[in-house]
Kinemage of the C-alpha trace (Angstrom):
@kinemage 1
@onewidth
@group {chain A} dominant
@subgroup {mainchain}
@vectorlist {calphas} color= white
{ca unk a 1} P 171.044 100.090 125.530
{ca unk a 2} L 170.904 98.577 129.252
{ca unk a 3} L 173.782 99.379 131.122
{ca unk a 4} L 175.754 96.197 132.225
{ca unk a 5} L 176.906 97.793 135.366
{ca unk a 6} L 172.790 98.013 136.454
{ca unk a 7} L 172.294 94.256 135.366
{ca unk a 8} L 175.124 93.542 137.742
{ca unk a 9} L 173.963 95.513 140.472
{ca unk a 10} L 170.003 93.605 139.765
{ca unk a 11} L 171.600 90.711 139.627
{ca unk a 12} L 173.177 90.844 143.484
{ca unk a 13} L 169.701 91.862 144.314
{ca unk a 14} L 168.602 88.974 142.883
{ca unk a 15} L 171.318 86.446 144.227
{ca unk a 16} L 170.900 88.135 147.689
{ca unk a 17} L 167.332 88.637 147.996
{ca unk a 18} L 167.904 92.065 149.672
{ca unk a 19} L 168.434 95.429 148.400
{ca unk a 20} L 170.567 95.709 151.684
{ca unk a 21} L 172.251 93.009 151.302
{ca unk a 22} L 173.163 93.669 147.446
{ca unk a 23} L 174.502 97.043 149.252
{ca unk a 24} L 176.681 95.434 151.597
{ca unk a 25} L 178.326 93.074 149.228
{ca unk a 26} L 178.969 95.394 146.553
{ca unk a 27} L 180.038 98.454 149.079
{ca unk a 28} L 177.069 100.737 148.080
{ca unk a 29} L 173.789 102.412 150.139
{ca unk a 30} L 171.114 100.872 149.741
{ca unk a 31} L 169.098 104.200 148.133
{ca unk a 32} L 171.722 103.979 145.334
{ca unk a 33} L 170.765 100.238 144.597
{ca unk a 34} L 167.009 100.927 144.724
{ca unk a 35} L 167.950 103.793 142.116
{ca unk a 36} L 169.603 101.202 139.654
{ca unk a 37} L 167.038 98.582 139.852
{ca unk a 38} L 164.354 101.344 139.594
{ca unk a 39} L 166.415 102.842 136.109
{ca unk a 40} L 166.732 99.218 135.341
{ca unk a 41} L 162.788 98.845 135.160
{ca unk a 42} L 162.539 102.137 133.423
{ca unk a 43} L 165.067 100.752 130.530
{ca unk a 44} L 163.866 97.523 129.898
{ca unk a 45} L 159.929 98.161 130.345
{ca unk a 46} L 159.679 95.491 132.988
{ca unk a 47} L 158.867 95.011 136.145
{ca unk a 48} L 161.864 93.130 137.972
{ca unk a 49} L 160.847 92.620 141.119
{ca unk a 50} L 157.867 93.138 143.519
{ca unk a 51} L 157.396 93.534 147.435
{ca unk a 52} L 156.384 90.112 149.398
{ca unk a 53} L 156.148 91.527 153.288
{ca unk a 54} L 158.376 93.383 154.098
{ca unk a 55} L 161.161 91.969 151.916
{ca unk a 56} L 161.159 92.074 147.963
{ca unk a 57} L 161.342 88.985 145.775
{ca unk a 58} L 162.241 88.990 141.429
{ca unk a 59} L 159.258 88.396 139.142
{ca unk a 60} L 159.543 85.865 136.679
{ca unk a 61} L 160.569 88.593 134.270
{ca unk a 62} L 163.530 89.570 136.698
{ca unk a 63} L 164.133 86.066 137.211
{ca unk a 64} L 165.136 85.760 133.268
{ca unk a 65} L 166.675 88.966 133.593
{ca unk a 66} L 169.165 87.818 136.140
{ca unk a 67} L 169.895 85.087 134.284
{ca unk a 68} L 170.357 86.298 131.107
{ca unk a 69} L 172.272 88.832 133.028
{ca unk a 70} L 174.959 86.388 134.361
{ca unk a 71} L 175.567 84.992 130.853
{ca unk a 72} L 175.945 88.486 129.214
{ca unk a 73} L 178.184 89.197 132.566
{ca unk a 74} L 180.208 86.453 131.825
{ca unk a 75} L 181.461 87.123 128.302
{ca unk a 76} L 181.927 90.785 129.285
{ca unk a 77} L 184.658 89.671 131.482
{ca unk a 78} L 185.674 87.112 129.101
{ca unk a 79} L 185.570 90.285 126.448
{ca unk a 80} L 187.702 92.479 128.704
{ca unk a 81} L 190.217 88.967 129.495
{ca unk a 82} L 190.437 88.902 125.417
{ca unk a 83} L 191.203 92.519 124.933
{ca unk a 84} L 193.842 92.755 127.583
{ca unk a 85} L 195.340 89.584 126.225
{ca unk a 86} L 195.433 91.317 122.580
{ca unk a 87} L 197.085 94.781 124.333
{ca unk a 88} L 199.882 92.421 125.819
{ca unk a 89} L 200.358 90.466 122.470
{ca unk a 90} L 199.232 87.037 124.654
{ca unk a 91} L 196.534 85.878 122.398
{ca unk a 92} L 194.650 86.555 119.020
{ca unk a 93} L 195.495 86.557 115.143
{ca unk a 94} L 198.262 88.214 113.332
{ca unk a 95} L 197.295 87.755 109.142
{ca unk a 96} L 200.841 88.104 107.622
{ca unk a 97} L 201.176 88.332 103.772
{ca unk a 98} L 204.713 87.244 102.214
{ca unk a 99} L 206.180 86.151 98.368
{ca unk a 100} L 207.031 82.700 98.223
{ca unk a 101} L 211.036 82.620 98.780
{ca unk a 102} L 210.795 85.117 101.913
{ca unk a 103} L 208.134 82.324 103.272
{ca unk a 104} L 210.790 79.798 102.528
{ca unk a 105} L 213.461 81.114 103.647
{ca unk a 106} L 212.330 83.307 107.105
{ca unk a 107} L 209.142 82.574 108.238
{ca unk a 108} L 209.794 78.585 109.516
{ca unk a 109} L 212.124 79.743 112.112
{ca unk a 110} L 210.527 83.171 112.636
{ca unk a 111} L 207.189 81.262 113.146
{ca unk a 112} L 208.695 78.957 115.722
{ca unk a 113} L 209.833 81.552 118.244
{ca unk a 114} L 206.916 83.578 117.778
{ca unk a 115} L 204.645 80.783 119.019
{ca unk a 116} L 206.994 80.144 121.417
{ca unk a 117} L 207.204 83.703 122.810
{ca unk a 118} L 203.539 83.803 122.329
{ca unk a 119} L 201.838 80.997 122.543
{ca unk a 120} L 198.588 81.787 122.284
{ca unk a 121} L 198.877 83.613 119.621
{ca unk a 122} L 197.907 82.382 115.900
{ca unk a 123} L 199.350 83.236 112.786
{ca unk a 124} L 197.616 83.376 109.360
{ca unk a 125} L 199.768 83.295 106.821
{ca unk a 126} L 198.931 83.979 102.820
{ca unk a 127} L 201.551 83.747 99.963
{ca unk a 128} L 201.128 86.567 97.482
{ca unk a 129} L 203.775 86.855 94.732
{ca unk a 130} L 202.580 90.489 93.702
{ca unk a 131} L 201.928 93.306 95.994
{ca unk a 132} L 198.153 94.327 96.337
{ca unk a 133} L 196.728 90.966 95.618
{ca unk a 134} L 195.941 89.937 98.923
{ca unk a 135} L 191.796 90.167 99.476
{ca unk a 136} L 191.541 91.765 102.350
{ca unk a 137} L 194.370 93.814 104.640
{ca unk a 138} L 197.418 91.572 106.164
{ca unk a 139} L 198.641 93.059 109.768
{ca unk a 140} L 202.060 92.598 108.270
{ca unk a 141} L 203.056 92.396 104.649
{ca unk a 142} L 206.428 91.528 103.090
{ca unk a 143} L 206.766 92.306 99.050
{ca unk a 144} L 208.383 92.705 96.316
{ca unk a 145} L 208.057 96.946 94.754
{ca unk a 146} L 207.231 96.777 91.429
{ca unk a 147} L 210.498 99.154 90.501
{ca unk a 148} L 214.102 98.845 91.665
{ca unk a 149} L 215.102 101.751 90.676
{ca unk a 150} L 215.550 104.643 93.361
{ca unk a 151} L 215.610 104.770 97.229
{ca unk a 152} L 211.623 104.709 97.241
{ca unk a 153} L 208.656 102.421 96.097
{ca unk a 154} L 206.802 104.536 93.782
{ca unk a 155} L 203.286 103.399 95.701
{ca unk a 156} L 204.713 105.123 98.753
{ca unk a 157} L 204.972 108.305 99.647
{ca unk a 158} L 207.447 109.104 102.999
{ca unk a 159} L 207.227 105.574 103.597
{ca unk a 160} L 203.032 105.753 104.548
{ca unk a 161} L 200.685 104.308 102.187
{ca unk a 162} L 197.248 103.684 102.784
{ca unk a 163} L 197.025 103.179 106.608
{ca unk a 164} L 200.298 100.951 106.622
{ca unk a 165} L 203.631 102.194 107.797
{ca unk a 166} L 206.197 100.938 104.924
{ca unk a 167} L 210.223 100.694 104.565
{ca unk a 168} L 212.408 99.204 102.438
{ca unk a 169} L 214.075 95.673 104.251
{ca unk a 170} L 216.946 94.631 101.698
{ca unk a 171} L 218.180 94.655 97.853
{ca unk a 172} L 218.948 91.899 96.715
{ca unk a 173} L 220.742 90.326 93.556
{ca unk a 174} L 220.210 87.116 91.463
{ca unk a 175} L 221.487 84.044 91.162
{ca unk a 176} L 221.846 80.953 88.191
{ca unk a 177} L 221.788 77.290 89.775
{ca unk a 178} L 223.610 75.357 86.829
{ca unk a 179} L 223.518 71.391 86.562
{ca unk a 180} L 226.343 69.609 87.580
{ca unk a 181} L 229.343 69.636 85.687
{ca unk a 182} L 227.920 72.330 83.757
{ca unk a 183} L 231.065 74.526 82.116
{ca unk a 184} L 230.508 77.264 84.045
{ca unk a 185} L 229.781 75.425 87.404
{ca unk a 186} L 233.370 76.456 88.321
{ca unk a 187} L 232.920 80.280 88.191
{ca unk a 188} L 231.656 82.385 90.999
{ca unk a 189} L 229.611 84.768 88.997
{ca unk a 190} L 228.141 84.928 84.984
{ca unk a 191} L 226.462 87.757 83.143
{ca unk a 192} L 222.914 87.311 81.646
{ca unk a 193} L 224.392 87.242 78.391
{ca unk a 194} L 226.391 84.298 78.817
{ca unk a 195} L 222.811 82.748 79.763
{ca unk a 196} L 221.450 83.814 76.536
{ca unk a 197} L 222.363 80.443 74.960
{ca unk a 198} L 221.097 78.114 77.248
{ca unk a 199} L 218.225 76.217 77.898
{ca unk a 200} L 216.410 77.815 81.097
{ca unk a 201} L 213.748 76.328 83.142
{ca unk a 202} L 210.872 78.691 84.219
{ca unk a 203} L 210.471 78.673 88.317
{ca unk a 204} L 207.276 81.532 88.791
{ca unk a 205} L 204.056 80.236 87.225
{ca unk a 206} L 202.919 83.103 89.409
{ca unk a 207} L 204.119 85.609 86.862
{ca unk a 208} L 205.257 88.005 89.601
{ca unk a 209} L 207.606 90.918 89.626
{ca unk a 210} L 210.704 88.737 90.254
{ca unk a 211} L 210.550 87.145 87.083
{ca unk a 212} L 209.412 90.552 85.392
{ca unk a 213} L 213.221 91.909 86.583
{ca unk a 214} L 214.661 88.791 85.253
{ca unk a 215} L 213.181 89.497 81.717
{ca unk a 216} L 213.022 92.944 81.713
{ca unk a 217} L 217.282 92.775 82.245
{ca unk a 218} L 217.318 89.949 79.066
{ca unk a 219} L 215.150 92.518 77.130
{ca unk a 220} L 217.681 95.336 77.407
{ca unk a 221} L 220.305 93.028 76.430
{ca unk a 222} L 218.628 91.501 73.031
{ca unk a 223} L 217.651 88.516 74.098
{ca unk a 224} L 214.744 86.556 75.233
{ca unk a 225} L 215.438 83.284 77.523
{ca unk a 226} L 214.634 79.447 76.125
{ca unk a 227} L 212.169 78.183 78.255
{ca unk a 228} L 212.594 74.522 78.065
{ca unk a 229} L 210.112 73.507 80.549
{ca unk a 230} L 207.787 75.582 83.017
{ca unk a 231} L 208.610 74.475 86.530
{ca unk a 232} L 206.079 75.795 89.396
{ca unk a 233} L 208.470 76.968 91.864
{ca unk a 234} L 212.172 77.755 92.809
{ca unk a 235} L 212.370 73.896 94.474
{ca unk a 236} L 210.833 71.893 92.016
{ca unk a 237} L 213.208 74.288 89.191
{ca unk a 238} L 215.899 72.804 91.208
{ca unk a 239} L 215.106 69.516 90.927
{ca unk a 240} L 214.893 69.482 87.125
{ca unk a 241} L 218.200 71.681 87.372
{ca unk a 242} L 220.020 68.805 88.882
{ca unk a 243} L 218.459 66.168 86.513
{ca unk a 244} L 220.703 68.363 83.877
{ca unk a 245} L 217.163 69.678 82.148
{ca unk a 246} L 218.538 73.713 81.789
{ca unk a 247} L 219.615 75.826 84.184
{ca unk a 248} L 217.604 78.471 86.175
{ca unk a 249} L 217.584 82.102 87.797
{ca unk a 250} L 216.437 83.408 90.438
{ca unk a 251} L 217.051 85.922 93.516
{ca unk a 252} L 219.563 84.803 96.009
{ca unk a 253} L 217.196 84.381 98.834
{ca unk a 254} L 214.948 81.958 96.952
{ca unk a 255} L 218.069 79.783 96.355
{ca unk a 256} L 218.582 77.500 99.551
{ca unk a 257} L 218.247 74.002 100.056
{ca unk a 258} L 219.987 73.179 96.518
{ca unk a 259} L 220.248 69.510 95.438
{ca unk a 260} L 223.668 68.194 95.790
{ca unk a 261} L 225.809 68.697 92.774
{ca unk a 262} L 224.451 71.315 91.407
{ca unk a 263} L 226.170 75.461 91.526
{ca unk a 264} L 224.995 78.548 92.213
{ca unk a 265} L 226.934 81.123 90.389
{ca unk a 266} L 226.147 85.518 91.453
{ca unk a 267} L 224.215 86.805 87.858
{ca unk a 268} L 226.495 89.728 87.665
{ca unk a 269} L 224.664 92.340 86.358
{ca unk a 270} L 224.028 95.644 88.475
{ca unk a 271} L 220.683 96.254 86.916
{ca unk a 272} L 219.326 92.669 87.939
{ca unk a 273} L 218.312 93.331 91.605
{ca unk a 274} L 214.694 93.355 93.907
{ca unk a 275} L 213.785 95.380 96.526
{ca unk a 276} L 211.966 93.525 99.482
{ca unk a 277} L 209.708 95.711 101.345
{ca unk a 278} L 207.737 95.505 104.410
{ca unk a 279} L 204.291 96.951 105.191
{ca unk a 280} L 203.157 96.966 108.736
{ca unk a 281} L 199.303 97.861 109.711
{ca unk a 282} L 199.580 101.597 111.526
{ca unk a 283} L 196.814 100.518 114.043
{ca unk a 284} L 199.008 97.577 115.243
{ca unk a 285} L 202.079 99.148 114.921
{ca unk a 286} L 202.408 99.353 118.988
{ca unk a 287} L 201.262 95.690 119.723
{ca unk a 288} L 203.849 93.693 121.211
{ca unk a 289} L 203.445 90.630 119.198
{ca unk a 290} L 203.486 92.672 115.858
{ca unk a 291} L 206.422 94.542 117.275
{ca unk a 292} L 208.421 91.257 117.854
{ca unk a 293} L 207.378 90.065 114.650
{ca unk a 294} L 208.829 93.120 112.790
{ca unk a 295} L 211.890 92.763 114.616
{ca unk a 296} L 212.552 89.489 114.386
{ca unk a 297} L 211.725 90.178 110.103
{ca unk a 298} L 214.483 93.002 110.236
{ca unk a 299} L 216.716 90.363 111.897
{ca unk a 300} L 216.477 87.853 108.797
{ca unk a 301} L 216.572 90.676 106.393
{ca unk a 302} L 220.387 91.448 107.440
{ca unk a 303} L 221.724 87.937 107.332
């Protein structure tokens, strides 16, 4: 592999027309020049330049060489510009993974000052409803663990798991959004079981873990909700909530911007809860713009 330092030494030869020249301008003796262009030859299996007189001039191989050299040169420093833009957080691509209702919820507003803060930064974000779908591996992951039982997600160990540095942000409880003038749209909380009559509307066509809790927690109880209709998220369950078409449950984060009329009533049921986790990439643990990210993640996970 040629060393770019010796193409940028040929190239002042070239530019300058002078070994003692190149010498001057970039502060060295002339023997050392002579000894890079001469390794230079020796690398490449070319001869770069030739004697005219008493001076030296670039064959036309060392004429493409220089240029070639300037090019290559060139996106070195733009190389080196990039990487010390990436070490300050000023510039790249942060791939963030996150369930749909944290997305909702967090990310507008956390999305907004990060590009502020950073602005030439990009963020690529993918919704994945169940942990370990994702192809490929997010910088920073929020998810739901599969168990909420316990201090710990099972897939961790010491909060590590396969490269990723891992901790738990919140638990959480659910929620039932009830049409308006529903009977119980005047209480503050209900129990699953007085749910076990009605007519629910599915909001997960995703099939994720959230919905797994909610069923699971019916299960245990001896009864399996009424689906009247399949809805394909939280919102759109909303909307058929407050056209009086069932009611529908969900965790409390997923349940903001409700139509008007319609009540949100606490599912009172200890069992019924989620953990939300957060996964960040070891290797860009320490870079600032993943570092504000985090924070500003922890932030929304204690409001």
């Amino acid at each position: 592999m040629v060393d770019p330092h010796r193409l940028r030494v040929f190239r002042a030869v070239v530019q300058t027309g002078s070994i003692n020249r190149a010498a001057a301008r970039l502060g060295y003796t002339p023997s050392a020049v002579s000894q890079h262009v001469s390794t230079l030859q020796r690398e490449t299996g070319l001869t770069l330049i030739e004697k005219r007189g008493r001076g030296i001039v670039p064959t036309a191989a060392g004429i493409a060489v220089a240029d070639r050299a300037t090019r290559v040169l060139d996106q070195l420093a733009d190389f080196d510009s990039l990487a010390d833009d990436l070490r300050s957080g000023r510039s790249g691509t942060l791939r963030i993974s996150c369930f749909s209702s944290s997305n909702r919820a967090w990310m507008p507003a956390i999305a907004a000052t990060m590009l502020a803060e950073f602005p030439d930064l990009r963020l690529e974000l993918s919704l994945v409803e169940r942990h370990g779908q994702l192809t490929g591996e997010p910088d920073v992951e929020l998810y739901v663990a599969e168990s909420v039982r316990g201090d710990r997600d099972p897939a961790v160990a010491d909060g590590v798991a396969d490269g990723y540095d891992v901790e738990p942000l919140r638990t959480e409880g659910y929620v039932a959004v009830v049409p308006p003038g529903h009977p119980l749209a005047h209480r503050e909380s209900v129990t699953l079981l007085e749910l076990a009559d009605e007519p629910w509307i599915d909001n997960d066509d995703a099939r994720g873990p959230c919905r797994e809790i909610i069923l699971s927690a019916c299960a245990a109880r001896g009864f399996a909700p009424r689906f009247r209709l399949d809805a394909p998220d939280y919102a759109t369950g909303f909307d058929y909530v407050a056209a009086g078409v069932g009611i529908t449950v969900l965790p409390r984060l997923g349940a903001i911007r409700l139509p008007d009329g319609v009540a949100m009533l606490a599912v009172d049921d200890l069992d019924v809860r989620r953990r939300i986790m957060l996964r960040v990439k070891r290797s860009m643990r320490t870079h600032p713009a993943v570092q504000r990210l985090t924070e500003l993640i922890r932030d929304a996970a204690r409001t």
